[in-house]
C-alpha positions as CSV (number, residue, x, y, z in Angstrom):
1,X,-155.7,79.6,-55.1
2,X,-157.5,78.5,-51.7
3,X,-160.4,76.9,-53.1
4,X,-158.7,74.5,-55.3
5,X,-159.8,71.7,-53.2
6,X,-163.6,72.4,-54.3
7,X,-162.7,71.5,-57.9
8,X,-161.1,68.8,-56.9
9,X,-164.3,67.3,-55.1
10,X,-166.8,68.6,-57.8
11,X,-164.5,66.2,-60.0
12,X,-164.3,63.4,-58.0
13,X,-168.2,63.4,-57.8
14,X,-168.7,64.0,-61.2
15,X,-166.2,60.8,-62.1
16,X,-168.3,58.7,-59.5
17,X,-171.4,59.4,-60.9
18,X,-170.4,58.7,-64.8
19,X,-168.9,55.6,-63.7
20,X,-171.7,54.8,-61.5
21,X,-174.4,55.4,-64.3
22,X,-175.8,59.0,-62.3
23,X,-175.9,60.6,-65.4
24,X,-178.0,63.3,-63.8
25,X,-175.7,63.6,-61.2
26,X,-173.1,64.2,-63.3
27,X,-174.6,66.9,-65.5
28,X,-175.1,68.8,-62.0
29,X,-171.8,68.3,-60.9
30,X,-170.2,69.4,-64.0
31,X,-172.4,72.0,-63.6
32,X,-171.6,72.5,-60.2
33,X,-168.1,73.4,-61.4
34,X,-168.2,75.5,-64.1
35,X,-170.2,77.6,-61.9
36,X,-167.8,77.5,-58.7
37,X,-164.9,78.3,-61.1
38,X,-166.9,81.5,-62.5
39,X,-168.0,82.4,-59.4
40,X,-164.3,82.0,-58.0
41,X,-163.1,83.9,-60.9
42,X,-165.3,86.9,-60.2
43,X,-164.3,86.7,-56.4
44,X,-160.3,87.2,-56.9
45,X,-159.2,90.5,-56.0
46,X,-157.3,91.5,-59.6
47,X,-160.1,90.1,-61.6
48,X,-161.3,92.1,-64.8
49,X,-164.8,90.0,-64.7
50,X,-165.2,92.0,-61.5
51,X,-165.1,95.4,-62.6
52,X,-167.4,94.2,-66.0
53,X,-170.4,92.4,-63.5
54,X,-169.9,95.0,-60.8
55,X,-169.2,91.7,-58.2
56,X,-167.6,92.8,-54.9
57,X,-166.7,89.2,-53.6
58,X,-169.3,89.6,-51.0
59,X,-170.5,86.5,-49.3
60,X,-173.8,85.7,-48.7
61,X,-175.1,82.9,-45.7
């Protein structure tokens, strides 16, 4: 998957802030990634989520 990096980073920041006492930032960034993985899941070409939400993959700027 191409965007495996971004779950990577989302957990990095996540560990630094727990360890760091950001407890806020944490919840965001665990938050962060549970909705970067759904919205990743619904992108992927051969994904059933995509023919259930009606998603496309398009991007917006």
């Amino acid at each position: 998957m191409p965007h495996d990096w971004i779950f990577d980073v989302l957990s990095d920041l996540k560990l630094y802030a727990e360890r760091n006492g950001l407890s806020d930032t944490a919840a965001k960034a665990a938050e962060a990634l549970m909705v970067a993985r759904a919205e990743i899941r619904r992108s992927e070409p051969d994904s059933p989520l995509k023919a259930v939400t009606g998603q496309r993959g398009r991007r917006m700027n």
